[in-house]
VMD Tcl script that builds the backbone (N, CA, C; Angstrom):
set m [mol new atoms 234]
animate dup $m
set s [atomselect $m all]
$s set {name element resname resid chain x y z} {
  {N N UNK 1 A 17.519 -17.717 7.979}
  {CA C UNK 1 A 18.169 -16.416 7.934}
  {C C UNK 1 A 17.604 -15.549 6.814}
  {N N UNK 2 A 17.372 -15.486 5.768}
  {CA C UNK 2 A 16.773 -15.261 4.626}
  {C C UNK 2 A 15.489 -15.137 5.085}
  {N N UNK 3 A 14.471 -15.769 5.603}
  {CA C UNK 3 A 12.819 -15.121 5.888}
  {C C UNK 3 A 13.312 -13.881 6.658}
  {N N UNK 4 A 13.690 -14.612 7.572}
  {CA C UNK 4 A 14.479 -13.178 8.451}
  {C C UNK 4 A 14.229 -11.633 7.765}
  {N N UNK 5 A 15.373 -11.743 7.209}
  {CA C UNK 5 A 16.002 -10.617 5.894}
  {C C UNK 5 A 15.245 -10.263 5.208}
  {N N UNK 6 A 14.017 -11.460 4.577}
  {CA C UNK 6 A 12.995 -10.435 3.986}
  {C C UNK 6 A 11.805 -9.719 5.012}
  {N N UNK 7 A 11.720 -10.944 5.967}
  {CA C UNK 7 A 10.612 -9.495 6.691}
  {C C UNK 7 A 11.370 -8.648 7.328}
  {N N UNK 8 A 12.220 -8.388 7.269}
  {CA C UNK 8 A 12.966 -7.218 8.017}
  {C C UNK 8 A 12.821 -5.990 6.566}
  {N N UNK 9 A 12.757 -6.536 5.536}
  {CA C UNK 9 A 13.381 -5.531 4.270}
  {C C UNK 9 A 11.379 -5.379 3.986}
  {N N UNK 10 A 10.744 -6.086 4.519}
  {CA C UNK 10 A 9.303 -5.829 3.991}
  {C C UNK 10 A 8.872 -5.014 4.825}
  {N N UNK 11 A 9.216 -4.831 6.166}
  {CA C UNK 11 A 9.013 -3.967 7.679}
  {C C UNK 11 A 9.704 -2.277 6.943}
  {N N UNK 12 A 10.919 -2.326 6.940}
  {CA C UNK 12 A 11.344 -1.231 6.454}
  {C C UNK 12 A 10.268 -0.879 5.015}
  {N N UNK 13 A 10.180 -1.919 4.502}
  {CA C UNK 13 A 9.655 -0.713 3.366}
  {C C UNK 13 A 7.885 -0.330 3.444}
  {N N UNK 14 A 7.534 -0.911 4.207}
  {CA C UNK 14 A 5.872 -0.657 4.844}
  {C C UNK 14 A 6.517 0.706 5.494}
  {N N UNK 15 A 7.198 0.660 6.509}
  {CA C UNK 15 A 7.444 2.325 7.490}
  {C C UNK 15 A 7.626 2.872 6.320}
  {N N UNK 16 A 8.524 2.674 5.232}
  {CA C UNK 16 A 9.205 4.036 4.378}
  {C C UNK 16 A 7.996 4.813 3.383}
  {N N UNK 17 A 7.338 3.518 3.121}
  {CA C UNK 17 A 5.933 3.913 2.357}
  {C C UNK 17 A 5.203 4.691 3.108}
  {N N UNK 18 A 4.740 4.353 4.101}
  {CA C UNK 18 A 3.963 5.202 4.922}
  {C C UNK 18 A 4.298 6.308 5.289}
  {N N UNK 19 A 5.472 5.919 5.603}
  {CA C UNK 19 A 6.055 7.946 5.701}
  {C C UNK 19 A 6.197 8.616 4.314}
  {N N UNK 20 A 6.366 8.307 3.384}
  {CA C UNK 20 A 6.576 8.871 2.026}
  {C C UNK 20 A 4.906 9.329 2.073}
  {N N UNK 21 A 4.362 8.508 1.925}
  {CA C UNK 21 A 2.685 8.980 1.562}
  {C C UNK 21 A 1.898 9.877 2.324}
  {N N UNK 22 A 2.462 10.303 3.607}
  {CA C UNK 22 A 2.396 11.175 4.572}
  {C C UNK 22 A 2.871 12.618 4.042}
  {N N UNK 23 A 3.950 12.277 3.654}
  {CA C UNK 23 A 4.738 13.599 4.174}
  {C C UNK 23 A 5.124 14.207 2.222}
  {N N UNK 24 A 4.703 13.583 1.387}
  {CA C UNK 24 A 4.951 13.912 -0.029}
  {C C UNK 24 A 3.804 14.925 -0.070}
  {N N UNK 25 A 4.571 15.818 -1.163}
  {CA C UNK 25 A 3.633 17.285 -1.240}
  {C C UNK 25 A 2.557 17.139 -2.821}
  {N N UNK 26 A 3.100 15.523 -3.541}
  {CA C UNK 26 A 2.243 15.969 -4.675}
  {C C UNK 26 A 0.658 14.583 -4.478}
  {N N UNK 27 A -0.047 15.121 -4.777}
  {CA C UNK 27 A -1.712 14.311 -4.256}
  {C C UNK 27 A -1.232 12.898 -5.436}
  {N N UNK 28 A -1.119 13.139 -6.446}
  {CA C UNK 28 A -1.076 12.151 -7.419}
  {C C UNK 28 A 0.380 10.947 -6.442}
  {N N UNK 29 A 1.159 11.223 -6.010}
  {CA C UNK 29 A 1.635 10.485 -5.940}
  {C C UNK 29 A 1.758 9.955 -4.164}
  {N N UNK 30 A 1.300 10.805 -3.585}
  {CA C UNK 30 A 0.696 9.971 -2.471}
  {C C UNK 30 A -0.084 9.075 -2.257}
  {N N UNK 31 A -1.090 9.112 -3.512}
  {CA C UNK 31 A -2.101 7.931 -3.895}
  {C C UNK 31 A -1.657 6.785 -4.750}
  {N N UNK 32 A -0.383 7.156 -5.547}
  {CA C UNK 32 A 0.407 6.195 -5.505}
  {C C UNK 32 A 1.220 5.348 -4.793}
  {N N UNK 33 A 1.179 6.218 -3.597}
  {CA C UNK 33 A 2.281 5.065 -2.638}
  {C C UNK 33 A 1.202 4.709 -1.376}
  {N N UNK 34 A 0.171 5.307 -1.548}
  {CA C UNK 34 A -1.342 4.805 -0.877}
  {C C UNK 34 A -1.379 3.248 -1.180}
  {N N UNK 35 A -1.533 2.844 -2.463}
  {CA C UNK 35 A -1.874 1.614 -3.365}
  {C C UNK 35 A -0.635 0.692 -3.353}
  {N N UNK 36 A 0.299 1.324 -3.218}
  {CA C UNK 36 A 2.311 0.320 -3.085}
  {C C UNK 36 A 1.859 0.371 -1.264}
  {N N UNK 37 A 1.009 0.984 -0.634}
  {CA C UNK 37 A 1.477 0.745 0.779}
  {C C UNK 37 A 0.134 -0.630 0.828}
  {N N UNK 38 A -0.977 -1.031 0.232}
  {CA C UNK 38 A -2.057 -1.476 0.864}
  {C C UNK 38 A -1.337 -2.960 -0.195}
  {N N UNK 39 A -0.699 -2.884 -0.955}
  {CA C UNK 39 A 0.052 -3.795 -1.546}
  {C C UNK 39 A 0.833 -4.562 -0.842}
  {N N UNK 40 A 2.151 -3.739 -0.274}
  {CA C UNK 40 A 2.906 -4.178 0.186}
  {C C UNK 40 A 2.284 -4.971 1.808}
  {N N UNK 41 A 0.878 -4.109 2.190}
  {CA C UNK 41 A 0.529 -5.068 3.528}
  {C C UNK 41 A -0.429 -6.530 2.963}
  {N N UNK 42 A -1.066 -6.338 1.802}
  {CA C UNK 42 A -1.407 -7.696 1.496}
  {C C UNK 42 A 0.170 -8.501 1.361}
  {N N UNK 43 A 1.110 -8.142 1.221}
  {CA C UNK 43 A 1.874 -9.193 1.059}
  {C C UNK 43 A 2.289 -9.581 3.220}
  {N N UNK 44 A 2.373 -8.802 3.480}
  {CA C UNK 44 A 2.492 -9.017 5.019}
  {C C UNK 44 A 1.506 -10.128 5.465}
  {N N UNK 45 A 0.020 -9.826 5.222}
  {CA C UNK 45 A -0.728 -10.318 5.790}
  {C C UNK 45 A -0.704 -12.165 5.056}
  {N N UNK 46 A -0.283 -11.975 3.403}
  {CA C UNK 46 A 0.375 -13.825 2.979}
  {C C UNK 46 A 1.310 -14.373 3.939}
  {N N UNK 47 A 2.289 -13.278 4.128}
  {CA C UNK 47 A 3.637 -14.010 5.080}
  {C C UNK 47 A 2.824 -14.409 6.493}
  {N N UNK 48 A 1.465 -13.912 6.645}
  {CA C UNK 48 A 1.584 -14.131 8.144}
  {C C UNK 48 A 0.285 -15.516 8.388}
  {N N UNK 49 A -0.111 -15.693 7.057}
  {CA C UNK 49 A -0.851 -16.805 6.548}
  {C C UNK 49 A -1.746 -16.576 6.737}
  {N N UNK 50 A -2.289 -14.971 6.268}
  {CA C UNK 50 A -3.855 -14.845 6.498}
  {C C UNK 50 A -3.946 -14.659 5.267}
  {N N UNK 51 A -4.447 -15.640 4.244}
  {CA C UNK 51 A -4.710 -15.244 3.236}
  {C C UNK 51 A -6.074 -14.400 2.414}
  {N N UNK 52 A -6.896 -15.057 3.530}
  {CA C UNK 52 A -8.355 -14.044 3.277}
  {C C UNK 52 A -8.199 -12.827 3.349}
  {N N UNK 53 A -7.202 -12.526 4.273}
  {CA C UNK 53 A -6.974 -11.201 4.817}
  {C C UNK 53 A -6.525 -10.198 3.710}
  {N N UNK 54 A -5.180 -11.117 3.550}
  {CA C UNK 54 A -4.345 -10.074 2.146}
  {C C UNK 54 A -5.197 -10.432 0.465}
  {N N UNK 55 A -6.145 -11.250 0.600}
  {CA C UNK 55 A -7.085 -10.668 -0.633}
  {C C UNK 55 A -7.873 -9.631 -0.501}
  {N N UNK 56 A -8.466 -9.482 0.561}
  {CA C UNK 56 A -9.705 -8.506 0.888}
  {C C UNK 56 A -8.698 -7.326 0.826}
  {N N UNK 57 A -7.282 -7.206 1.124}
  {CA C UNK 57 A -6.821 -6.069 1.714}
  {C C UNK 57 A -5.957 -5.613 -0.015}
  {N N UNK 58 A -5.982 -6.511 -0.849}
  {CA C UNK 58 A -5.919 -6.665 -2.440}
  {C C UNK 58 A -6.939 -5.429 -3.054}
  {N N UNK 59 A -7.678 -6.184 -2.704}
  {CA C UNK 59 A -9.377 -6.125 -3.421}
  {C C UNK 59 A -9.999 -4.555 -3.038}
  {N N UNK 60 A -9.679 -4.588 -1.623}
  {CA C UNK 60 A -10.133 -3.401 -1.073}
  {C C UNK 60 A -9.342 -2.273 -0.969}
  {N N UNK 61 A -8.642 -2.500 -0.587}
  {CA C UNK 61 A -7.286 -1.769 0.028}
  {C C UNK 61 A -6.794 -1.000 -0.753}
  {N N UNK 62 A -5.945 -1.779 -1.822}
  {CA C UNK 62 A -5.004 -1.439 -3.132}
  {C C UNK 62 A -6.248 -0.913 -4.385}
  {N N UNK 63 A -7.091 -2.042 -4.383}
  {CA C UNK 63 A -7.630 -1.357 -5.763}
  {C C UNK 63 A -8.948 -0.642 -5.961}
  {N N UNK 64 A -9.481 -1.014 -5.250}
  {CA C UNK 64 A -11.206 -0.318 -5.100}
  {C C UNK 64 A -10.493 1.360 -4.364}
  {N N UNK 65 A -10.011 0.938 -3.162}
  {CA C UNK 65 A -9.902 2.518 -2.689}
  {C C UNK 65 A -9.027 3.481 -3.344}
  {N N UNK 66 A -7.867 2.472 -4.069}
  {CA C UNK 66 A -7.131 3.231 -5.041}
  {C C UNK 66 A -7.900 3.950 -6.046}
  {N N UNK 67 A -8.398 3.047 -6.653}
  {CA C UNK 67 A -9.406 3.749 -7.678}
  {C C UNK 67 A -10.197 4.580 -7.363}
  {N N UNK 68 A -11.223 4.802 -6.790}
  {CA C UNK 68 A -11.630 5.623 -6.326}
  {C C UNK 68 A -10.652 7.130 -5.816}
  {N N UNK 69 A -9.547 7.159 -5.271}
  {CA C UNK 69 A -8.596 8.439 -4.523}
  {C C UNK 69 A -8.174 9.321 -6.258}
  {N N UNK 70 A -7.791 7.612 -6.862}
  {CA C UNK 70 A -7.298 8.501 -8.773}
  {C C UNK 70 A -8.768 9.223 -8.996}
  {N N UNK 71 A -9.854 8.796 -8.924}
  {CA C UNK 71 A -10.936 9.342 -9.771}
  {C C UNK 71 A -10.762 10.380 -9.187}
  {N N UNK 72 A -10.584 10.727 -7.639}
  {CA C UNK 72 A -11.236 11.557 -6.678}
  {C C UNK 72 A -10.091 12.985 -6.940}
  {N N UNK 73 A -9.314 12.606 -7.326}
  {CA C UNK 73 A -7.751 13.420 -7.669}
  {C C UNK 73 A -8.038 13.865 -8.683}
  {N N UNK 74 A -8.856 13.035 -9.839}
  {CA C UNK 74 A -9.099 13.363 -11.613}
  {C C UNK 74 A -9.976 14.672 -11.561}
  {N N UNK 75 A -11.214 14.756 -10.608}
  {CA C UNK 75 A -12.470 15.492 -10.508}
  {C C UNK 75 A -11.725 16.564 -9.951}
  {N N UNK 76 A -10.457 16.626 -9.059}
  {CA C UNK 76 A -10.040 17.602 -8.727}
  {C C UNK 76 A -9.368 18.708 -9.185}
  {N N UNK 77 A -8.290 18.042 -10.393}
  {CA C UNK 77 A -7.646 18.607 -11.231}
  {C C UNK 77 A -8.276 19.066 -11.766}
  {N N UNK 78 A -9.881 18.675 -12.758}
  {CA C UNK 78 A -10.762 18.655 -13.620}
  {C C UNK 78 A -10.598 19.922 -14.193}
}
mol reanalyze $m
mol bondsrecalc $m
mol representation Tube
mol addrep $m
């Protein structure tokens, strides 16, 4: 009952992220919930026992492309 409950509460908060990062009007913090959304699916992709998956999606996902969107946001403000 409890796995249950959490992928149900990990489902909701993947949709809520994704719609937040959509539909938010400030760049800085859409790229923040860019990096909480590629986060929160490496943790999906552990629960679903792909673990190669949710490193690459770590590695790639959350922090390389994150980094890159902050720099890309920094040059913009500049």
């Amino acid at each position: 009952m409890s796995i249950f409950l959490f992928d149900s509460i990990l489902a909701l908060a993947l949709f809520w992220v994704a719609w937040q990062s959509l539909t938010v009007s400030d760049l800085f913090r859409a790229v923040v919930l860019f990096i909480v959304f590629g986060l929160l699916m490496a943790l999906t992709w552990a629960r679903l026992s792909a673990l190669d998956v949710a490193l690459v999606e770590v590695v790639i996902g959350a922090g390389l492309t994150g980094v890159l969107l902050l720099d890309a946001l920094h040059d913009l403000d500049g």
